[in-house]
C-alpha positions as CSV (number, residue, x, y, z in Angstrom):
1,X,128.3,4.0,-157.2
2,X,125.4,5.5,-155.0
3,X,126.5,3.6,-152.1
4,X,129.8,4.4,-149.8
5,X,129.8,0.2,-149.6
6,X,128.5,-2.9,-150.7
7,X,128.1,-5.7,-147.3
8,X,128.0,-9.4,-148.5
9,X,125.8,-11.3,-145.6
10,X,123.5,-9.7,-143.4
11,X,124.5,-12.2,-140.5
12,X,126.3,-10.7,-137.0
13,X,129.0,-8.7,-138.7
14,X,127.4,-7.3,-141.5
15,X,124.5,-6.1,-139.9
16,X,126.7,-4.0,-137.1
17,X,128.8,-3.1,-139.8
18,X,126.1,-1.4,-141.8
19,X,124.1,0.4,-138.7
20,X,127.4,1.2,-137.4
21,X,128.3,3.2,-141.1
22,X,124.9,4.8,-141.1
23,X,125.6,6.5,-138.0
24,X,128.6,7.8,-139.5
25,X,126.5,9.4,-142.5
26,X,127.4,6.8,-144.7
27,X,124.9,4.6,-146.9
28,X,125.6,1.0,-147.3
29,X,123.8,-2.0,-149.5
30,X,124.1,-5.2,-147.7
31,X,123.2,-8.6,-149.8
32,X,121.7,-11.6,-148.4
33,X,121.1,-14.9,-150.1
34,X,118.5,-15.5,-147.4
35,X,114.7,-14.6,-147.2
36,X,115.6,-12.7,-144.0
37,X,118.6,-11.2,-142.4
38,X,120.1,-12.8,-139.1
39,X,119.4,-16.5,-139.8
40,X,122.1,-18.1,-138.1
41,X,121.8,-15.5,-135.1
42,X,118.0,-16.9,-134.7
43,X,118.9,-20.0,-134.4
44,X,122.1,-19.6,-132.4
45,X,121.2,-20.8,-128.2
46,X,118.1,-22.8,-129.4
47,X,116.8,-19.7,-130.2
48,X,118.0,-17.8,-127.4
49,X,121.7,-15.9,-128.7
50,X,124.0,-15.9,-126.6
51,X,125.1,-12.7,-128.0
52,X,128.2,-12.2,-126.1
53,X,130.5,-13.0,-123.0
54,X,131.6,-10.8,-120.6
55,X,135.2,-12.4,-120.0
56,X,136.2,-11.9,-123.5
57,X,139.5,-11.7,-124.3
58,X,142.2,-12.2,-127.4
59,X,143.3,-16.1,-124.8
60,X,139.2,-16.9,-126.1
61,X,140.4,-17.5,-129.4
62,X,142.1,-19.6,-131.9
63,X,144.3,-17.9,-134.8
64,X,147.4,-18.5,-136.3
65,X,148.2,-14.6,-135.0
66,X,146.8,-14.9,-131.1
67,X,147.3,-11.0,-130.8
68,X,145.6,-10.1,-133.5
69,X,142.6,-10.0,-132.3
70,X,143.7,-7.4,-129.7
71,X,143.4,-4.0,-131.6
72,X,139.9,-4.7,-132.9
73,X,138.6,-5.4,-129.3
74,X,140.2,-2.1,-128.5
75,X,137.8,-0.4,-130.5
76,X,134.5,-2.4,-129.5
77,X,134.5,-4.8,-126.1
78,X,131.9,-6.8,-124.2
79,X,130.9,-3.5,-122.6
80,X,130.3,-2.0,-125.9
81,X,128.3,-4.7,-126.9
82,X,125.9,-4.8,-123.8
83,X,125.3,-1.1,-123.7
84,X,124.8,-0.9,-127.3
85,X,122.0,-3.8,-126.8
86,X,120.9,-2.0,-123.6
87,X,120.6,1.6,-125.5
88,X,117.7,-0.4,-127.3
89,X,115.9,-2.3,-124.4
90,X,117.9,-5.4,-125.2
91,X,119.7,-6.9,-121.4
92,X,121.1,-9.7,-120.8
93,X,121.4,-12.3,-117.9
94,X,124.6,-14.6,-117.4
95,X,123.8,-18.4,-117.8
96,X,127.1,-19.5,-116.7
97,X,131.0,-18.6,-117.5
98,X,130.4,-15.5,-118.6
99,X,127.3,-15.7,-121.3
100,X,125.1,-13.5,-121.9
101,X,121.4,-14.1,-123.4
102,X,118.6,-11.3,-124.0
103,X,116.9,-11.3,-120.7
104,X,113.3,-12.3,-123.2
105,X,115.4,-15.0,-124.4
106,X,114.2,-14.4,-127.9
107,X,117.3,-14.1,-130.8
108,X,114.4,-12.6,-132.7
109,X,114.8,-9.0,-130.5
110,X,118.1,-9.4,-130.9
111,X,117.9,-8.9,-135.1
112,X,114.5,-6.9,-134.7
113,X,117.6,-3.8,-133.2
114,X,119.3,-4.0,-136.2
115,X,116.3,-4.0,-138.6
116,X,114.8,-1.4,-136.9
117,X,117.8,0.5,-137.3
118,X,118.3,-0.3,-141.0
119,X,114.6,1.0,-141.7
120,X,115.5,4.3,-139.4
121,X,119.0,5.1,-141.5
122,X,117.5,4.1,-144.7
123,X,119.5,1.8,-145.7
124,X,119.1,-0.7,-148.4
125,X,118.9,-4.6,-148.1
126,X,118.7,-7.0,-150.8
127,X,117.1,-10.5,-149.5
128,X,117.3,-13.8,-151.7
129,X,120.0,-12.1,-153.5
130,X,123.7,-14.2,-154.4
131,X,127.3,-12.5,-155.2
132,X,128.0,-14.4,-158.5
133,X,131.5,-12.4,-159.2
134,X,133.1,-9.7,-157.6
135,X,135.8,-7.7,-160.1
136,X,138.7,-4.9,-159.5
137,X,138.2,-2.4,-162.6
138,X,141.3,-1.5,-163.3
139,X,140.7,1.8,-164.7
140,X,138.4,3.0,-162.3
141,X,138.9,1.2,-158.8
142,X,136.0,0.4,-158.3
143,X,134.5,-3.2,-157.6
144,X,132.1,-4.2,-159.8
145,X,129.6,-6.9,-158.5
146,X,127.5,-9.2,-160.4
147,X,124.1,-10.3,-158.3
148,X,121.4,-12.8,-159.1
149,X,118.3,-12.4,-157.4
150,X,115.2,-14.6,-156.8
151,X,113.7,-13.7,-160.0
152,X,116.7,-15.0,-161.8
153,X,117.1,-11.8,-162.7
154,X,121.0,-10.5,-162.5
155,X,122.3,-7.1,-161.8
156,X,125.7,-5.6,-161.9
157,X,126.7,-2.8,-159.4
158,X,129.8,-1.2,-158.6
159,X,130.9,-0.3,-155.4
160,X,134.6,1.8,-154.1
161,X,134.1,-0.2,-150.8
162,X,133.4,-4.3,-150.6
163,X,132.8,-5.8,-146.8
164,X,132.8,-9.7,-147.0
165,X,130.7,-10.6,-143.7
166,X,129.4,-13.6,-145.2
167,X,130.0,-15.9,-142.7
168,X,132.0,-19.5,-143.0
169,X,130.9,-23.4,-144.3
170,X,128.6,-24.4,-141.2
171,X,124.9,-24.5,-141.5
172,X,124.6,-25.1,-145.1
173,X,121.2,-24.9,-144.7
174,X,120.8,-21.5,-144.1
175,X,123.3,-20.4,-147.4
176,X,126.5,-21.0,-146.0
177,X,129.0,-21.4,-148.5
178,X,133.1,-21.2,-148.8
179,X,132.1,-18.2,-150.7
180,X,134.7,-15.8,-148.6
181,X,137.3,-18.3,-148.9
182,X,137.1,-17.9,-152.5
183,X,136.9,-14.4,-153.1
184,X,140.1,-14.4,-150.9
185,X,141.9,-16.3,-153.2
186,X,140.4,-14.8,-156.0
187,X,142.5,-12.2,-155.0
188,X,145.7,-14.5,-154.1
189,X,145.2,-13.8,-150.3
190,X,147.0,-16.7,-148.0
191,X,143.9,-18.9,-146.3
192,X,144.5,-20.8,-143.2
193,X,143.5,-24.0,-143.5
194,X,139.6,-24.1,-142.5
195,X,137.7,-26.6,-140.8
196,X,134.8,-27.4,-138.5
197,X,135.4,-26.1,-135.0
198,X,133.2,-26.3,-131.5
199,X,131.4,-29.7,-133.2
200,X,130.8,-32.9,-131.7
201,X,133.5,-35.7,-132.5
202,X,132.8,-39.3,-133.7
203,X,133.6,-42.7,-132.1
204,X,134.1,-45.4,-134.6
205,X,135.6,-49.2,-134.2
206,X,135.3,-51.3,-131.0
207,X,134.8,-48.5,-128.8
208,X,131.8,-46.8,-130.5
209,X,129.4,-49.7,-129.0
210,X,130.7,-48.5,-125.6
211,X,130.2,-44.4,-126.3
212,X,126.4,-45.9,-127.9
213,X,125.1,-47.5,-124.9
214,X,125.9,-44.6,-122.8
215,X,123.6,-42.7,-125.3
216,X,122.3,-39.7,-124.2
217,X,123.7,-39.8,-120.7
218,X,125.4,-36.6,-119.3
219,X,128.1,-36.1,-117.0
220,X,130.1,-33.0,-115.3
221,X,133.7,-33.5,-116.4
222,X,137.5,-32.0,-117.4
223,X,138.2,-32.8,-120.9
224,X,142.0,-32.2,-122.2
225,X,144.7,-32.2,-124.1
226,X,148.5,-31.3,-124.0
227,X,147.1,-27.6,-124.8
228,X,144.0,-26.5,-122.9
229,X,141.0,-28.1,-120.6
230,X,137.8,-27.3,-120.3
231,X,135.8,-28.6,-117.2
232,X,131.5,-28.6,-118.2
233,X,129.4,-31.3,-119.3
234,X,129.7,-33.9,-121.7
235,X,127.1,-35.9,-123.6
236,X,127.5,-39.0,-124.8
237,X,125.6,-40.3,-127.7
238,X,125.1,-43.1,-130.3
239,X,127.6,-42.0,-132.4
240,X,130.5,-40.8,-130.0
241,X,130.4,-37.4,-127.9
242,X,129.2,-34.2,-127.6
243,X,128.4,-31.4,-125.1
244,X,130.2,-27.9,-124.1
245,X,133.1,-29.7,-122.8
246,X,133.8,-31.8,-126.3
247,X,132.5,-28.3,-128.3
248,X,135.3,-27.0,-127.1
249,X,137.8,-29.0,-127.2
250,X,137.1,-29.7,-130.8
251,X,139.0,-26.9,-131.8
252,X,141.8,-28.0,-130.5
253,X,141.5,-31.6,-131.6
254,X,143.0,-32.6,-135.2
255,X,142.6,-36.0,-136.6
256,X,145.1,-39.1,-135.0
257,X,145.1,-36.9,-132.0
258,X,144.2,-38.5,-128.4
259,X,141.7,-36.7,-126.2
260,X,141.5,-37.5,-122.2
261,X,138.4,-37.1,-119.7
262,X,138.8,-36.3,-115.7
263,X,135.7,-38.2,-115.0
264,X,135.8,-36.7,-111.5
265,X,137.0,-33.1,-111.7
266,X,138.1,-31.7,-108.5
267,X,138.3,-35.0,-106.1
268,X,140.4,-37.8,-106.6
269,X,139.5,-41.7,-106.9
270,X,142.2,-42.4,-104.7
271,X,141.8,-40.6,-101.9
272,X,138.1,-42.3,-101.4
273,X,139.8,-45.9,-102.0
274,X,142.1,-44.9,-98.9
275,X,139.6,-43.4,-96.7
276,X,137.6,-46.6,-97.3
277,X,140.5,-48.7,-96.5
278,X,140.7,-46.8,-93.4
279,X,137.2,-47.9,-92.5
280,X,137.7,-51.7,-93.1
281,X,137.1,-51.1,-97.3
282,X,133.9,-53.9,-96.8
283,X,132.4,-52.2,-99.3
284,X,132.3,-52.9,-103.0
285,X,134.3,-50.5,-105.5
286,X,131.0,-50.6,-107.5
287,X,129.0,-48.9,-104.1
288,X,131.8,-46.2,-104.0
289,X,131.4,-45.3,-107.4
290,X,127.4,-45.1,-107.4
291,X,128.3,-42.4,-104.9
292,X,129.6,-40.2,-108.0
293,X,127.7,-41.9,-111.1
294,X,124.5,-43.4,-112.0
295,X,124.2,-47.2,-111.9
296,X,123.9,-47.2,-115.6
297,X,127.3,-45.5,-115.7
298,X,128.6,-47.6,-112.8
299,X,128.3,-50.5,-114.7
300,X,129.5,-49.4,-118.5
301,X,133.2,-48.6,-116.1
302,X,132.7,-52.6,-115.1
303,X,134.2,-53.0,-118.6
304,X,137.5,-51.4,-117.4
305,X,137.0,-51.6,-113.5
306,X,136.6,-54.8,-111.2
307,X,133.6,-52.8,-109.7
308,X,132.0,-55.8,-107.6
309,X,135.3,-56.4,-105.8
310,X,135.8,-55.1,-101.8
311,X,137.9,-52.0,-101.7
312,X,140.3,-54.0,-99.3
313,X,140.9,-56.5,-102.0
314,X,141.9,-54.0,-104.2
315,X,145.6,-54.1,-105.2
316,X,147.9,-51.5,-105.6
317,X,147.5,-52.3,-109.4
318,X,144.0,-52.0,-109.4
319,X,143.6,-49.0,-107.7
320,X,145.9,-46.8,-109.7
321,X,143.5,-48.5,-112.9
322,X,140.7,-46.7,-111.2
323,X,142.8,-43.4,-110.8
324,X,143.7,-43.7,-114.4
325,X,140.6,-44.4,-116.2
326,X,138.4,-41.9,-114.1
327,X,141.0,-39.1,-114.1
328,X,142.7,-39.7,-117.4
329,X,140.1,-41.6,-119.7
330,X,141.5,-41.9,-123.2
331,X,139.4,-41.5,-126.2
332,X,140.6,-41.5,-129.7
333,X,137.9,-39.9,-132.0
334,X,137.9,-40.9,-135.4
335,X,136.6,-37.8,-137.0
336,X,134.0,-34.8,-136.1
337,X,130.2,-34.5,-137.2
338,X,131.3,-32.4,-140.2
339,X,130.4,-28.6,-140.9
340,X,125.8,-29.5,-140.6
341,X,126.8,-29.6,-136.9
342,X,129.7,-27.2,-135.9
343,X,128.5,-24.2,-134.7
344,X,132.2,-22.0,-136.5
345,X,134.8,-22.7,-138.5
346,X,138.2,-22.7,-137.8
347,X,140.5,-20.8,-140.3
348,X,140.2,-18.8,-143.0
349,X,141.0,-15.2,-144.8
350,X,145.1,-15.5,-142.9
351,X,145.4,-12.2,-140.4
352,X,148.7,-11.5,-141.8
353,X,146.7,-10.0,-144.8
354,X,144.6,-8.0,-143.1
355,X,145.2,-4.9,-141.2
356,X,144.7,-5.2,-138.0
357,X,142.7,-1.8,-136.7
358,X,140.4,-1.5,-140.3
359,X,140.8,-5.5,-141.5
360,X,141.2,-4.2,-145.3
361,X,142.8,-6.0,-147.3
362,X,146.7,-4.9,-147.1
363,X,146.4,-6.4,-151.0
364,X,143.1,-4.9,-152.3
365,X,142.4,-1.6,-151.2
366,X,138.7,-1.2,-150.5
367,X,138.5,-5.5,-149.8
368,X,137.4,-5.7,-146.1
369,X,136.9,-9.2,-144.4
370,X,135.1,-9.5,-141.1
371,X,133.4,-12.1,-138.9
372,X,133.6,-15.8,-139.5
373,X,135.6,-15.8,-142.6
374,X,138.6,-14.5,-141.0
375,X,141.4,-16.5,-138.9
376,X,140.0,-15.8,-136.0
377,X,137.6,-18.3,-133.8
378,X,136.2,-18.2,-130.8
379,X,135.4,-20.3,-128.1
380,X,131.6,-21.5,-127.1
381,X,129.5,-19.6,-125.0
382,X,129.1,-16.3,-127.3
383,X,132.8,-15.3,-128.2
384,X,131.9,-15.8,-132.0
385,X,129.5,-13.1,-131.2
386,X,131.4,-10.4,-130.1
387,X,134.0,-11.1,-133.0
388,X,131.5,-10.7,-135.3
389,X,130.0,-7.3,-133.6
390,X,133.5,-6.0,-133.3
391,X,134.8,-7.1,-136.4
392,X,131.9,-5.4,-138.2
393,X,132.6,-2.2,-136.0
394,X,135.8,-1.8,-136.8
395,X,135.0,-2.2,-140.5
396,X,132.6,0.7,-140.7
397,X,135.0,2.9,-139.0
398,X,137.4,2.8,-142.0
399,X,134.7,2.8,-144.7
């Protein structure tokens, strides 16, 4: 009862969340089943943390409510998250499309602000330290939490205020756990269904030897669907596809469903083949091509392409083949790499039971969700980020 709340995960959310509360006055206990707080923001980028884009906006992300979103990013934006870095040396440079990585790019300086700030406000942090139960006392209000710690040693607290910030299922490694999902239901709140999002997708059957020998070659390209496109790179590898492009796309992907590839964004296949024509079309298809590709990619589209015949030979027929398979490629993944190699996960805690300005439980008075756990994914390229930071933010405003 000494503390105004109890945080569950010391990841993006619940770190902002509790040095955002301290500034208010307020004294917070965060939990972390870790040896050290942050652990998937130092690994996020390679290392690097991309800790936020600057073209963020509710269209980033994917939720059963798409507005949601909206009223929380009222109350703490890109801007807020750059100056707040900025206020303690922290800058960032754009990559590309919008991302933004610590200028030392270093995800350690990134968690050093928040430690430093913890140490400053004085508040508490319990490392190697797991939420076995969380209870409603009925008499009193209060939540009263049950913790074991390294030394098998368990402790029960109570607390008028409970943040769950502890993240979703990817990176088991590093604790992850459906732990939020289950205190959710715990409390009979509705869960989207969940799954891994922004992960690579699998090629399996007679097609995967194709995707295998193409193994680790990269290539600039459109990949869509009947929803949305995304033009970056794609990598393919011996097990079926990754890369930004497929990242992405992944959470838009369910199982049975068709993905397609512009293999040559921007320009058009058949355009060339008639401006060759024009020119007497004496040259191969295959010499055209190596104009856009690499000859080992040249000759895995010899499976689908008669690449060694004259352009002027080719018929009608033929050329609109070439059209199709480089501007419409077809794949039909048969799964994704699971939740070891998504970076999110899609789904969770359902918005309709939170509110929307304080994400309290419209159920549990006191029950806050915030970050990964809630219905709310972004896209790659440091949306999850600023989620996470404004999630938390709006969180210690109410508490």
């Amino acid at each position: 009862m000494d503390y105004d709340a109890v945080i569950i995960g010391a990841g993006a959310c619940g770190l902002m969340c509790a040095v955002q509360a301290g500034f208010r006055g307020k004294r917070v206990l965060i939990i972390e089943r870790n040896d050290r707080p942050g652990a998937k923001i130092l690994i996020s980028g390679g290392g690097r943390c991309n800790y936020t884009n600057i073209h963020t906006s509710p269209a980033n992300f994917i939720s059963a409510d798409p507005d949601f979103s909206k009223s929380i990013f009222a109350q703490w934006s890109a801007n807020d998250t750059i100056q707040f870095f900025a206020n303690k040396g922290i800058f960032g440079h754009e990559k590309t499309l919008g991302q933004l990585f610590p200028v030392s790019n270093s995800a350690r300086d990134i968690v050093e602000v928040f430690t430093a700030l913890l140490q400053q406000q004085r508040q508490q942090i319990w490392l190697n330290s797991e939420v076995i139960s969380i209870q409603k006392l009925i008499n009193t209000g209060f939540f009263e939490i049950k913790i074991k710690q390294q030394d098998a040693i368990e402790k029960i607290i109570q607390a008028r205020v409970v943040v769950v910030a502890c993240g979703g299922l990817p990176v088991a490694k590093l604790g992850a756990s459906d732990f939020g999902i289950r205190i959710a239901r715990q409390f009979h709140l509705d869960i989207t269904q969940t799954a891994p999002a922004l992960v690579p997708l699998t090629i399996t059957g007679k097609e995967s030897a194709w995707f295998a020998a193409l193994s680790g070659n990269s290539i600039n390209a459109r990949v869509y669907n009947d929803q949305i496109s995304f033009l970056e790179n794609i990598l393919f590898t011996h097990w079926g596809l990754s890369g930004p492009a497929i990242l992405q796309i992944s959470s838009y992907w369910r199982p049975g469903q068709l993905i397609y590839i512009d293999l040559l964004p921007g320009d058009s296949i058949e355009n060339h083949i008639n401006a060759e024509r024009k020119e007497g079309g004496r040259r191969l298809l295959r010499q055209l091509l190596l104009t856009f590709y690499s000859k080992k990619f040249v000759d895995a589209l010899s499976k689908f392409l008669p690449v060694e015949k004259k352009i002027a030979s080719l018929s009608k027929a033929e050329a609109k083949s070439a059209h199709d398979i480089l501007h419409r490629f077809q794949v039909k993944p048969a799964g994704d790499k699971g939740y070891d190699k998504a970076e999110v996960m899609r789904g969770g805690v359902a918005t309709h039971e939170l509110d929307p300005i304080s994400l309290e439980s419209r159920k549990v008075p006191g029950l806050y969700f915030g970050g990964e756990c809630v219905d709310v994914t972004g896209w790659l390229g440091g949306f999850n980020f600023q989620w996470a930071w404004a999630s938390g933010f709006a969180i210690s405003q109410a508490i």
